[in-house]
C-alpha positions as CSV (number, residue, x, y, z in Angstrom):
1,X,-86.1,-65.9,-47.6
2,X,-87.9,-66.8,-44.2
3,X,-87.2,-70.8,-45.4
4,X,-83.5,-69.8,-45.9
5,X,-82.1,-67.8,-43.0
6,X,-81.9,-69.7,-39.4
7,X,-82.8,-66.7,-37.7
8,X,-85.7,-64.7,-37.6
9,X,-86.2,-61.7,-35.8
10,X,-89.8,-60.9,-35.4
11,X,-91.5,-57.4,-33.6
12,X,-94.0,-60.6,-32.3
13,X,-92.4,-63.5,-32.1
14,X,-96.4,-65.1,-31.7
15,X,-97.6,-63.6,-34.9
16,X,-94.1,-64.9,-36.3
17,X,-95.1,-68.5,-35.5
18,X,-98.5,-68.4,-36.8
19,X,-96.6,-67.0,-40.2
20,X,-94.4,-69.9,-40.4
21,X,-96.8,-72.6,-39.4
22,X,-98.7,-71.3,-42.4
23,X,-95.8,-71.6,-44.7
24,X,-94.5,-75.2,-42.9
25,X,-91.3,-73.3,-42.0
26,X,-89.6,-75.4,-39.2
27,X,-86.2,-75.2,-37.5
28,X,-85.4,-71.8,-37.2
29,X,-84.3,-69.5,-34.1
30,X,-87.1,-66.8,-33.6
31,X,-86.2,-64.1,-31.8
32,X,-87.9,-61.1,-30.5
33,X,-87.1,-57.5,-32.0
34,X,-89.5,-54.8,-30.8
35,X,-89.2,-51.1,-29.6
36,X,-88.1,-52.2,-26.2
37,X,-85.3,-54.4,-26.9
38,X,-84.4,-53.1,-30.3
39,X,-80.8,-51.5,-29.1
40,X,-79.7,-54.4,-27.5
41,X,-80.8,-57.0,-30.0
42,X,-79.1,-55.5,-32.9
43,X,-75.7,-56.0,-31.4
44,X,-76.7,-59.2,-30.5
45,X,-77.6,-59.7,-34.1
46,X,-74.9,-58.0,-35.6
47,X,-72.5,-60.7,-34.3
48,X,-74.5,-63.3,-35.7
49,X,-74.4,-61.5,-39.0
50,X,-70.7,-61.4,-38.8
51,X,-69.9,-64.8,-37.9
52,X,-71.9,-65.6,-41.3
53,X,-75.4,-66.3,-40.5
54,X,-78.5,-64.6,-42.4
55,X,-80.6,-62.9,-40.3
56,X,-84.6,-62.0,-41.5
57,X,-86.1,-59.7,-40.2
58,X,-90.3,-59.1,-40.2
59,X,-92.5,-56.4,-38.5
60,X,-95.6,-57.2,-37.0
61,X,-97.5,-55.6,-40.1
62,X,-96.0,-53.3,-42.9
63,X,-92.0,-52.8,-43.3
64,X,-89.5,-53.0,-40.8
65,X,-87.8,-49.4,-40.5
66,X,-91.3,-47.8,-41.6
67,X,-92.4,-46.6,-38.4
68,X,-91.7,-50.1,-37.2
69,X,-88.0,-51.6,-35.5
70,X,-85.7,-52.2,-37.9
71,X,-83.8,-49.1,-38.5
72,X,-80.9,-49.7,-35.7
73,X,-80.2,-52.7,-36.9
74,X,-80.1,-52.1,-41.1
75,X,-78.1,-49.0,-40.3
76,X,-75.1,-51.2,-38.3
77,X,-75.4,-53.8,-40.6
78,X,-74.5,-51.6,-43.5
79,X,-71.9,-50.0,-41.5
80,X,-70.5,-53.3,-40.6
81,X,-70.1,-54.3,-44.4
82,X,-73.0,-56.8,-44.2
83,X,-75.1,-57.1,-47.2
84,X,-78.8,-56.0,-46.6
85,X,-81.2,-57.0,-49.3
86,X,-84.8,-55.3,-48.8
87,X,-87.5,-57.9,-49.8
88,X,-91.0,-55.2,-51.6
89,X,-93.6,-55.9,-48.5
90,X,-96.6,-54.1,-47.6
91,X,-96.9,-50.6,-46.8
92,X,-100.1,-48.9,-45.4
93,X,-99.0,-45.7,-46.0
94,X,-98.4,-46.5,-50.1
95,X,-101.6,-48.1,-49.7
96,X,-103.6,-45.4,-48.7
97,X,-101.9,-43.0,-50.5
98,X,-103.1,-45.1,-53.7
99,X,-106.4,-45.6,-52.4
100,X,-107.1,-41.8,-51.0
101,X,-107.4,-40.5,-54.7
102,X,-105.2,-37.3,-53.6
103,X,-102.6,-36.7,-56.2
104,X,-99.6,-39.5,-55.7
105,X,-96.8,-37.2,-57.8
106,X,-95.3,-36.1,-54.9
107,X,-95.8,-37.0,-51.2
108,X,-94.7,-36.4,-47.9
109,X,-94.3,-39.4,-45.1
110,X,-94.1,-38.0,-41.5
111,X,-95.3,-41.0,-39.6
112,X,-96.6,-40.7,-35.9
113,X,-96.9,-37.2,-35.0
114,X,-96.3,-36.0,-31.1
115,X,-98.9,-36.8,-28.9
116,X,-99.6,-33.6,-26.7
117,X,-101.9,-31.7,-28.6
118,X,-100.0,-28.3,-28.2
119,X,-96.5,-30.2,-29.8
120,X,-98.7,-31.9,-32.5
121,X,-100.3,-28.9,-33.7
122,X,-96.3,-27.1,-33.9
123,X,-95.5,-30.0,-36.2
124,X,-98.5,-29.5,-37.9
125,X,-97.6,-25.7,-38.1
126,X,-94.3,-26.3,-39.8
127,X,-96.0,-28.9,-42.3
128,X,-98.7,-26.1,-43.2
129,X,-97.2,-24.4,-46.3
130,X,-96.0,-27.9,-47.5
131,X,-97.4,-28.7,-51.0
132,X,-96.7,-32.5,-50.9
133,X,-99.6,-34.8,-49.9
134,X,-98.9,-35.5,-46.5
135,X,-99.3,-38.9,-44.8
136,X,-99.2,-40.0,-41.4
137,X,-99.8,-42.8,-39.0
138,X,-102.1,-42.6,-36.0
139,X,-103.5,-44.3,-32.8
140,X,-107.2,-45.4,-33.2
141,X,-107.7,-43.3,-29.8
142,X,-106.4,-40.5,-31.1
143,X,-107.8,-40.3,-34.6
144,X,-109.9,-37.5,-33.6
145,X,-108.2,-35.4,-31.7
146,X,-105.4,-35.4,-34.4
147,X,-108.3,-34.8,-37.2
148,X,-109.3,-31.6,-35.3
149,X,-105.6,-30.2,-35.3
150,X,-105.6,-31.0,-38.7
151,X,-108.6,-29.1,-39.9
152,X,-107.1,-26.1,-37.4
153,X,-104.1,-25.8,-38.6
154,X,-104.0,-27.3,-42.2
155,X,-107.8,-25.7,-43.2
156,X,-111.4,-27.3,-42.4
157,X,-111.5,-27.3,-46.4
158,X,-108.5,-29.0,-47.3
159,X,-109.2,-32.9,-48.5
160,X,-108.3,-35.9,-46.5
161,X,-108.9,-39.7,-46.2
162,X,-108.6,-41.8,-43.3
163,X,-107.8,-45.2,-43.9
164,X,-108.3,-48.5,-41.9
165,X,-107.1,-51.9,-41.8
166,X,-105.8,-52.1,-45.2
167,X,-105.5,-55.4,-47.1
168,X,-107.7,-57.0,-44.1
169,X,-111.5,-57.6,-43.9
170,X,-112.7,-55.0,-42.2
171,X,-111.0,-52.2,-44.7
172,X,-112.2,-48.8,-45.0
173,X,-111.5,-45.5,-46.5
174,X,-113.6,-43.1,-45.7
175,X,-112.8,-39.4,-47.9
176,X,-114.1,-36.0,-47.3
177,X,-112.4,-32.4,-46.0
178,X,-110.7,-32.2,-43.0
179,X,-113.5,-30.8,-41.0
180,X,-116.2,-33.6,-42.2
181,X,-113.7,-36.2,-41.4
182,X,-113.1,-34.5,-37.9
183,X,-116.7,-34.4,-37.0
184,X,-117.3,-38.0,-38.2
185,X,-114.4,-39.6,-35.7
186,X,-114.9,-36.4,-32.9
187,X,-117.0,-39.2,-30.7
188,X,-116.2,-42.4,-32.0
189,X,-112.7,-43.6,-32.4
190,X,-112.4,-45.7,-35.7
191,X,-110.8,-49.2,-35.3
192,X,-107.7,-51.2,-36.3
193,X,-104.6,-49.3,-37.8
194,X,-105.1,-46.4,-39.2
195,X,-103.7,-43.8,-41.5
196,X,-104.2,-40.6,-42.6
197,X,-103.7,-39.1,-45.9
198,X,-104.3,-35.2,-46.4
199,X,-104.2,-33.2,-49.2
200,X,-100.7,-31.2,-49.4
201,X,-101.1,-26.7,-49.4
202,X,-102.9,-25.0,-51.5
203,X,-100.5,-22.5,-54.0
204,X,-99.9,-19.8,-52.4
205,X,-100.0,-21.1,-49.0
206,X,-95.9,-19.9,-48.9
207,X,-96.6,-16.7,-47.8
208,X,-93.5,-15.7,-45.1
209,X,-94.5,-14.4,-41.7
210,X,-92.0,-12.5,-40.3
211,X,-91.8,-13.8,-36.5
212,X,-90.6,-10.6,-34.7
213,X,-92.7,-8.6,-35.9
214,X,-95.8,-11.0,-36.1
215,X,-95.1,-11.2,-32.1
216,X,-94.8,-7.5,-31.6
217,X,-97.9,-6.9,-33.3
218,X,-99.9,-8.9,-30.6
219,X,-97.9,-7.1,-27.6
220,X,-98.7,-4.1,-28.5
221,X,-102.5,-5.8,-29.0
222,X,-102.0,-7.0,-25.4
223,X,-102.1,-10.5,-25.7
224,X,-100.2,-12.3,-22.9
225,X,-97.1,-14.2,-24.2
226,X,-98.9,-17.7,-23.5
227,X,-101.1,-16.6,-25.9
228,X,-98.9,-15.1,-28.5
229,X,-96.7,-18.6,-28.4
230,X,-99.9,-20.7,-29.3
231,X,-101.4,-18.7,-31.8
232,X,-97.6,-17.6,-33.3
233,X,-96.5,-21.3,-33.4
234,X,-99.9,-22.6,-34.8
235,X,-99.3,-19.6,-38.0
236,X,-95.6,-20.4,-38.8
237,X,-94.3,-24.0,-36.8
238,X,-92.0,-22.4,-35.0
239,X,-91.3,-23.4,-31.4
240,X,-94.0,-22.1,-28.7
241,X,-91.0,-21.5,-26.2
242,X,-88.9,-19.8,-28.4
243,X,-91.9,-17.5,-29.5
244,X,-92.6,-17.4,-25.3
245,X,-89.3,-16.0,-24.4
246,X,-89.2,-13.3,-27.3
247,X,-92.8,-11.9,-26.2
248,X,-91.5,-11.7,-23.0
249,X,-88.6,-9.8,-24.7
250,X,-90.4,-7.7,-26.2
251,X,-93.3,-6.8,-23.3
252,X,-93.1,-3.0,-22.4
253,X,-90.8,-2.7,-18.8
């Protein structure tokens, strides 16, 4: 495919060149297609495609439109008529998921969670009850933190792997419950790309709390609504503001 189309639109356009030096792949126009840029470029692109030239399109690593740019410009492409033919590539979180030994029947991608700690551990809080294996995508520099949510929120005792550089030298998959995994990276930050894969809710995790009353409960406890929101939004997902304003709602005048 990369031999046939005259234009290539790499995430890294250096990383492209080393790829087709490899492969002796001369004469084509490389251009870049990254996070930044990736609204602009796919009109540009898009015009090319409709005047009749192929387009390829590559990530940096794994699949473009997998957490990686892509998405904008499949989505116009297919709008516009264009044919779009998806060449199998590699996937970390497939990978991992393989590799993790948690049950591969049914799985849940949710990519890069939120950064902020409180908003991570809402999403977290909505993904709780979720029977799926769940698999994300994380920043070496956040591994911890995000391991500690995890074991909060999800349970210290539910099973996870954390997977590293897959398919390259250094690969690792280290596996063990959420709250071994959380002490092992709580001071040192693993390295390279990394992904998580954690094992999906335990049955009867479904149980329904009813919000109103859950919040009620811990007025009448005294808890101040800043507290309520955290610990309401950590139990069901639900938005820490929207839990804010109905403590305050419901505080004694």
């Amino acid at each position: 495919m990369l031999a046939e189309a005259p234009v290539i639109a790499a995430e890294d356009t250096r990383s492209a060149r080393h790829l087709l030096d490899r492969h002796e792949i001369a004469g084509k126009k490389l251009v870049s297609y990254f996070d930044g840029n990736e609204a602009e470029r796919s009109v540009q692109l898009l015009e090319r495609l409709r005047g009749g030239e192929d387009v390829a399109l590559i990530s940096e690593a794994g699949t473009p439109g997998v957490s990686d740019p892509g998405h904008r410009l499949i989505t116009r492409a297919i709008e516009a008529g264009v044919t779009v033919t998806v060449i199998p590539g590699p996937s970390a979180a497939v990978t991992a998921l393989v590799g993790s030994g948690l049950p591969t029947d049914e799985f849940y991608f949710v990519g890069f969670l939120p950064r902020e700690s409180g908003r991570r551990r809402e999403r977290l809080g909505a993904l709780r009850t979720l029977p799926a294996t769940l698999l994300f995508y994380e920043a070496p520099g956040r591994t911890g933190a995000t391991l500690a949510d995890l074991a909060e929120v999800l349970g210290a005792t539910r099973r996870g792997c954390v997977a590293r550089e897959l398919t390259k030298l250094y690969e690792e998959l280290r596996r063990g419950t959420l709250a071994e995994l959380a002490a092992l990276y709580a001071e040192t930050a693993p390295r390279g790309e990394v992904t998580l894969v954690i094992e999906g809710a335990p049955a009867g995790a479904e149980t329904v709390v009813d919000v109103e009353a859950e919040v009620r409960r811990r007025v009448d406890a005294g808890e101040s609504p800043k507290e309520i929101a955290a610990a309401v939004a950590l139990l069901t997902g639900k938005p820490r503001r929207m839990i804010y304003q109905l403590a305050l709602s419901l505080r004694p005048r």
